[in-house]
PAVEXPA-262389 format. One line per field, with one value per residue (C-alpha): residue in one letter; x, y, z. Coordinates in pm, 1 decimal. Example, Ala and Ser with C-alpha at 12.3 -4.5 7.8 and 13.67 -1.06 7.14 Angstrom:
2
rest A	S;
u 1230.0	1367.0;
v -450.0	-106.0;
w 780.0	714.0;
// end
This chain:
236
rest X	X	X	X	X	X	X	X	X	X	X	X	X	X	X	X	X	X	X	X	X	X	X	X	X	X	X	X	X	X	X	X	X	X	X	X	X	X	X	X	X	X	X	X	X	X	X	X	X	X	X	X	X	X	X	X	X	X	X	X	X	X	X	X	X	X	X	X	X	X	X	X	X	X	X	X	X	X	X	X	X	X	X	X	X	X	X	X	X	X	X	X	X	X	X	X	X	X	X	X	X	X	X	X	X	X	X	X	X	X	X	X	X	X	X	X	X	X	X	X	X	X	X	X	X	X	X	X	X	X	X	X	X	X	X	X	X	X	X	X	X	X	X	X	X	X	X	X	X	X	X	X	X	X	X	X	X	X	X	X	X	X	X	X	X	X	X	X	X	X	X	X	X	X	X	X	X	X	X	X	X	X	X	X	X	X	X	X	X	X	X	X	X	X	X	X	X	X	X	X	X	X	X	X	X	X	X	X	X	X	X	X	X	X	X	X	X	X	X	X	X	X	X	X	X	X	X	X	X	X	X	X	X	X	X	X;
u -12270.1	-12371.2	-12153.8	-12328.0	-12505.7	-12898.4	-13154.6	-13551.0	-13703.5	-14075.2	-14299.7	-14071.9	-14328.5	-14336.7	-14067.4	-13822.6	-13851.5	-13790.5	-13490.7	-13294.3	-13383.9	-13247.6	-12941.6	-12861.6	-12925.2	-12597.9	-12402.0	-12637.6	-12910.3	-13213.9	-13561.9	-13812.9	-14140.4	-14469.9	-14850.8	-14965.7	-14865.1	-14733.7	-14497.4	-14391.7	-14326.8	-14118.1	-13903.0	-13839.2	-13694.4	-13468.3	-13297.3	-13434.4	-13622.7	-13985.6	-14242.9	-14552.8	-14646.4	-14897.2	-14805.5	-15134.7	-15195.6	-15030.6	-15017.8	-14835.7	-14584.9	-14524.3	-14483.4	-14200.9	-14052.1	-14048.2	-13867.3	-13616.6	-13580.5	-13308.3	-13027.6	-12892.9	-13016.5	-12836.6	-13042.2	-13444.1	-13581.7	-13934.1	-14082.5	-14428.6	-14674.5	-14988.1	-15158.4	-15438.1	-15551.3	-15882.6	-15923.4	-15880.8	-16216.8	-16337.2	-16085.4	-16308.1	-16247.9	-16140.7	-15865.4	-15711.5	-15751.0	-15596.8	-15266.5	-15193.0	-15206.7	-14979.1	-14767.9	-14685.0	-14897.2	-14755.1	-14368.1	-14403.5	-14474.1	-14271.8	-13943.0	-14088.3	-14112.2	-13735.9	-13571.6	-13402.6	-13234.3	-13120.4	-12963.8	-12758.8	-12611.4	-12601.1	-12809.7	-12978.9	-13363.3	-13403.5	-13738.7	-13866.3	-14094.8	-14152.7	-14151.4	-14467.6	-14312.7	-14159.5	-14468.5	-14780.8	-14959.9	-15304.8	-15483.3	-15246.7	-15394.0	-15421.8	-15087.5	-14911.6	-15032.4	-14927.1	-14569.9	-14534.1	-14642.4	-14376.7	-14125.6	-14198.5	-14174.9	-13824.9	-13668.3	-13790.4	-13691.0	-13367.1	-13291.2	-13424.5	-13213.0	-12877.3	-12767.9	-12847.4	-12611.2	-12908.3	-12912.8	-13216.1	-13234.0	-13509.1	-13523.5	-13755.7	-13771.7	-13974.6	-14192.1	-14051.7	-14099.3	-14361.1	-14711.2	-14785.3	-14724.8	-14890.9	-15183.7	-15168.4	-15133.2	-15464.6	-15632.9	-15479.3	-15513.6	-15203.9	-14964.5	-14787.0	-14414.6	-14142.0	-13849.4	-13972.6	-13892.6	-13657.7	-13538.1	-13675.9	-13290.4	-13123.2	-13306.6	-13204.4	-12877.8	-12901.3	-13059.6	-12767.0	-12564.3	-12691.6	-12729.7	-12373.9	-12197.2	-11907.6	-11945.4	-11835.7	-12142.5	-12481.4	-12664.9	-12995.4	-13200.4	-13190.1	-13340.4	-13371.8	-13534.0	-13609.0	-13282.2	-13541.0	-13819.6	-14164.3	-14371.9	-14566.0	-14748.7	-14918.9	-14993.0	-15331.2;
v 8720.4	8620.1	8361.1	8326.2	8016.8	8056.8	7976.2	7974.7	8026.3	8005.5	8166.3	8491.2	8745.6	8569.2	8620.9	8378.8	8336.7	8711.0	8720.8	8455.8	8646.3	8974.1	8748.8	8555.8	8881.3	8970.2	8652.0	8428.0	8496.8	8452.4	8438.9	8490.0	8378.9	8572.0	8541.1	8877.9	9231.1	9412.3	9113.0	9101.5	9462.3	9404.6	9170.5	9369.1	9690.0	9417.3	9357.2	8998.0	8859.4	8841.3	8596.8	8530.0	8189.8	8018.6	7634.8	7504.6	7627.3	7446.5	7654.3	7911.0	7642.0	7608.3	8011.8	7980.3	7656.0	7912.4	8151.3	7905.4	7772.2	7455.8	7632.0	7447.7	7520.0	7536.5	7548.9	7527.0	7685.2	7589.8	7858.6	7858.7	7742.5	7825.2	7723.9	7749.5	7595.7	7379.0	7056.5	6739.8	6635.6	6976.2	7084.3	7123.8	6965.7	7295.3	7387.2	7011.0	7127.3	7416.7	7307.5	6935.5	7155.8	7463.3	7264.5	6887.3	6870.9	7242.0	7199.2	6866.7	6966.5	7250.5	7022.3	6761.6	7085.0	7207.1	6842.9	6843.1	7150.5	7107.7	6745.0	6920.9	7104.4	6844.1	7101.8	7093.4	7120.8	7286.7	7251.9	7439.3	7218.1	7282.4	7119.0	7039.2	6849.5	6627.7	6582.9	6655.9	7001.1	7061.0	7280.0	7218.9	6833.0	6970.9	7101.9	6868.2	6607.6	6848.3	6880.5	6502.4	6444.4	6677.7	6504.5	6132.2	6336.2	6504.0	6194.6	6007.5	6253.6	6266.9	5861.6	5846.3	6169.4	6052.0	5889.2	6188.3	6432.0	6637.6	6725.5	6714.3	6888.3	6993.3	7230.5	7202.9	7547.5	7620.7	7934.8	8240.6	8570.8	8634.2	8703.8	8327.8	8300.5	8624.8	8486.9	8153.8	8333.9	8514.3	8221.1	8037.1	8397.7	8347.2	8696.1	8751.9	8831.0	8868.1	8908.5	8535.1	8395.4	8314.2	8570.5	8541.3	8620.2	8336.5	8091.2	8234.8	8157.1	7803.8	7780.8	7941.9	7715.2	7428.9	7534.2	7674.3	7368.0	7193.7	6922.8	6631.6	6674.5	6587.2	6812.8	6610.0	6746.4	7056.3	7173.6	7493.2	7581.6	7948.3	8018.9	7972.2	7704.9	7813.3	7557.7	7517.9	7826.2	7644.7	7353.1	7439.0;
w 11649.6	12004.5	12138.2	12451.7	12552.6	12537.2	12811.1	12807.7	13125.3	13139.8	13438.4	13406.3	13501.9	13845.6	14133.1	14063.1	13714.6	13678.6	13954.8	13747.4	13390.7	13584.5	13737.0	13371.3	13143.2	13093.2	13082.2	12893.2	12572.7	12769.0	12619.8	12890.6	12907.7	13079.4	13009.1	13105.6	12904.2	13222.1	13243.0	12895.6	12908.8	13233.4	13060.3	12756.1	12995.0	13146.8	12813.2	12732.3	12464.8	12602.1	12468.2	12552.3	12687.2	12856.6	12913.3	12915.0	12541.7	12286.7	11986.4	12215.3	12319.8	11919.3	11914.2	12158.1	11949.2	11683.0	11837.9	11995.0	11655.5	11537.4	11762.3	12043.6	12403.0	12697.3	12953.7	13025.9	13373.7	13394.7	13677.4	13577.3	13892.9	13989.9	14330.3	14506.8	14903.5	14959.0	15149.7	14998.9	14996.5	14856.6	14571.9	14278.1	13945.5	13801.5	14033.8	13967.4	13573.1	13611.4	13831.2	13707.7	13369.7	13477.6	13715.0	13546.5	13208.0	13055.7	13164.0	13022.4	12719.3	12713.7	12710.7	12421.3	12217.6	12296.2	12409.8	12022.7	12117.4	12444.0	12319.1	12088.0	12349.6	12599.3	12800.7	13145.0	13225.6	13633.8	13775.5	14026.5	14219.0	14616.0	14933.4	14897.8	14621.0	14907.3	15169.9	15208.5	15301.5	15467.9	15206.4	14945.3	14814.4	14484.0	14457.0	14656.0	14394.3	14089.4	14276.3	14347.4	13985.1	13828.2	14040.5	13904.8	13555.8	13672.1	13788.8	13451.9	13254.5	13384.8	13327.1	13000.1	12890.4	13074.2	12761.5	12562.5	12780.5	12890.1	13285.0	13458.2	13777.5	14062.1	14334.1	14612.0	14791.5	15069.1	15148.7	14869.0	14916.6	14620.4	14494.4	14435.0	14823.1	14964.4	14761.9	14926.8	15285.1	15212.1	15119.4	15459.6	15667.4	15772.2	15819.6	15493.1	15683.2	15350.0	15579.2	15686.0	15344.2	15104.2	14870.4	14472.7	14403.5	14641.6	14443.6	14109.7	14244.6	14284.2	13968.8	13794.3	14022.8	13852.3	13483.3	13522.4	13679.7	13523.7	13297.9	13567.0	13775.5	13726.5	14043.9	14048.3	14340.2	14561.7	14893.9	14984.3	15321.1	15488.3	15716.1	16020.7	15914.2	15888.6	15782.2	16114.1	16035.7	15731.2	15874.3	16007.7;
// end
């Protein structure tokens, strides 16, 4: 029997989602979420339970309740994120569809199909939101919004769950060294430099931080910033 506590994390085919399935394989049951096959087939040479998921879909959200089950959850990561740069006054309808549903709407709904669980084991939900979670960002009006909206969720979530033992916890990283950020560069042309940003791994680290953190403490919000800040580069 497996004795080990359990985590979902969803967004696993991406950079951090993956790092923190590759960091929490061995030490915790971990049932990793992707949309894509390559992903999927990724996760399953890693050693984890792969499932397909795509937040914005519910009948897939009830495949993964299935899978999860009645057992009691330790811990939720919620990694999926999708973004995209236009001005403010010219984001088009279907780029705010498709990121207030990835980024707020989907990891919403993601914990009312798995809060049952994670009360039972007094578990914690960890975010990964952004800076631009915090501020604004030229080119980033649609995202920004998502970010700022799935922080008024976090912080919500996290009073109204107090009293049920569940942990709620955010991290606001700045620029990551992944594909979700080279594609944002490309869109910006701004020089895609990965020794510039933070490492997929260091922030699977403070995620496991978090989920991993004695019972006494409550960690509610994190910042994590590149070593030498880079954020003037974006703001064009």
């Amino acid at each position: 029997m497996d004795d080990r506590k359990r985590v979902v994390i969803t967004g696993a085919g991406g950079g951090v989602g993956y790092a923190t399935a590759q960091l929490l394989k061995d030490d915790w049951e971990v049932i990793a979420t992707a949309r894509k096959d390559e992903d999927l087939t990724r996760l399953e040479a890693l050693g984890v339970a792969a499932v397909r998921l795509d937040v914005r879909d519910e009948e897939s959200i009830f495949g993964l309740q299935q899978v999860v089950g009645e057992a009691p959850l330790d811990a939720l990561v919620q990694a999926a994120a999708v973004s995209h740069t236009a001005p403010a006054t010219d984001s088009p309808k279907n780029m705010w569809t498709l990121m207030m549903g990835t980024n707020v709407i989907g990891p919403a709904m993601v914990v009312d199909s798995l809060i049952e669980n994670l009360r039972i084991s007094k578990g914690t939900v960890v975010f990964l939101n952004s800076g631009a979670g915090e501020r604004g960002v030229p080119l980033h009006s649609v995202y920004a919004a998502s970010k700022h909206a799935l922080r008024g969720y976090a912080d919500t979530l996290r009073m109204e769950e107090a009293s049920n033992g569940v942990r709620v916890s955010t991290i606001y990283p700045g620029q990551i060294n992944t594909g979700m950020l080279r594609t944002i560069n490309a869109e910006m042309d701004v020089d895609f430099t990965p020794a510039d940003y933070i490492d997929p791994a260091t922030v699977a680290g403070a995620i496991r931080f978090i989920i991993e953190a004695s019972d006494d403490v409550h960690i509610s919000n994190v910042d994590l910033r590149p070593r030498v800040e880079v954020s003037e580069k974006f703001n064009v």
